[in-house]
C-alpha positions in Angstrom: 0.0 0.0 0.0 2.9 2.3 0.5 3.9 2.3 -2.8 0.9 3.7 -4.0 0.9 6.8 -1.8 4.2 7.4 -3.1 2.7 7.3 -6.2 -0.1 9.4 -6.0 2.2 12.4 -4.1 4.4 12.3 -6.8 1.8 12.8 -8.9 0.5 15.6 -6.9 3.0 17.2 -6.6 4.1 17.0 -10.4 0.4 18.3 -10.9 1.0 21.4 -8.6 4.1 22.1 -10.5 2.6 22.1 -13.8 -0.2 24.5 -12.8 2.7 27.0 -11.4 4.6 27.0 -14.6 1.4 27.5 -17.0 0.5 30.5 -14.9 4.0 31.9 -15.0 3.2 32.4 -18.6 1.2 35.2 -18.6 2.2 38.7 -19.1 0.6 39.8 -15.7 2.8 41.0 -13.2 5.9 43.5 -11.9 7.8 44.6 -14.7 10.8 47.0 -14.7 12.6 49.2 -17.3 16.4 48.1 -17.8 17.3 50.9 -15.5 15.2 49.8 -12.9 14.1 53.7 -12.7 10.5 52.7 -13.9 8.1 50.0 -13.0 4.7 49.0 -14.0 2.7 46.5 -12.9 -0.4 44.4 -15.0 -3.2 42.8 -13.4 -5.7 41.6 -16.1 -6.8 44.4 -18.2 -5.8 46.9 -14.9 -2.2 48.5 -15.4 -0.6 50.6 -12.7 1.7 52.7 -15.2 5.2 54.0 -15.8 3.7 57.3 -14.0 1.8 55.8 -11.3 -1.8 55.4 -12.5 -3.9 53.3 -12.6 -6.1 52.9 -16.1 -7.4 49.9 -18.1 -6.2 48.4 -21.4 -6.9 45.6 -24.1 -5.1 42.1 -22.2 -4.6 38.9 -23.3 -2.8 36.2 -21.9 0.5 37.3 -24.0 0.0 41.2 -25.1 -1.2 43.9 -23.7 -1.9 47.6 -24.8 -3.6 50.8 -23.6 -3.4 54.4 -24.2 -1.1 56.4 -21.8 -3.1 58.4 -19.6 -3.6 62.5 -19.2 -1.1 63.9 -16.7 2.2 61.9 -18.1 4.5 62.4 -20.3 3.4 60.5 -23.3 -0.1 60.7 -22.8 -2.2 59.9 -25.4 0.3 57.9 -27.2 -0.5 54.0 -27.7 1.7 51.4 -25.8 2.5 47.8 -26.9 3.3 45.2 -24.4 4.4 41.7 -25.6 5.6 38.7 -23.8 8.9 37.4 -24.8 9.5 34.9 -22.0 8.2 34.2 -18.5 10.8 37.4 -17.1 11.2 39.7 -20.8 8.6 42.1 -22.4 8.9 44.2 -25.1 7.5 47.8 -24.8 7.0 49.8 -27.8 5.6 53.6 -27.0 4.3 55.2 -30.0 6.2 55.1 -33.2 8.9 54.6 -30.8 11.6 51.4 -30.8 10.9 49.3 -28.9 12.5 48.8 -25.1 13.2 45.2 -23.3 11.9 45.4 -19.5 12.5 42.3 -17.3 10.7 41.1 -14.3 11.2 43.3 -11.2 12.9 41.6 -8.5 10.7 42.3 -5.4 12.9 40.4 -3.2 15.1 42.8 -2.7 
């Protein structure tokens, strides 16, 4: 009978893992400019921006876009997010190139 517990933890636990790493691939999150001078952070279709608001934009599991809002520096101007990896983005303001932002490390 012992055996079979084994079993069915490992399985578990292999289950558990998989669900982690499938929702690691989503563009939600912390993200930081290379300088680590600017953050944003993505919750759904609710972005905290660059200039600390809070506004709404189009979100999918991969992309993500909205308009930058009145009061910053770019505002009005359309911004492109799109997933590279589990810790790159790519960040395209305007006609602008675009920039690679990573993950922010909260640990520290």
């Amino acid at each position: 009978m012992k055996p079979l517990r084994i079993e069915r933890l490992a399985l578990a636990v292999a289950i558990v893992g998989f669900a982690g790493a499938a929702q690691a691939d989503a563009i939600d999150g912390d993200w930081c400019s290379p300088d680590e001078l600017r953050a944003l952070s993505i919750d759904g279709p609710r972005i905290f921006t660059p200039g600390k608001q809070s506004t709404e934009g189009n979100y999918s599991r991969h992309a993500f876009s909205y308009v930058v809002p009145d009061g910053e520096s770019a505002a009005g101007q359309g911004v492109n997010l799109q997933l590279l990896n589990d810790n790159v983005v790519l960040i395209s303001v305007g006609d602008g190139a675009p920039e690679t932002w990573h993950r922010c490390d909260l640990s520290a």
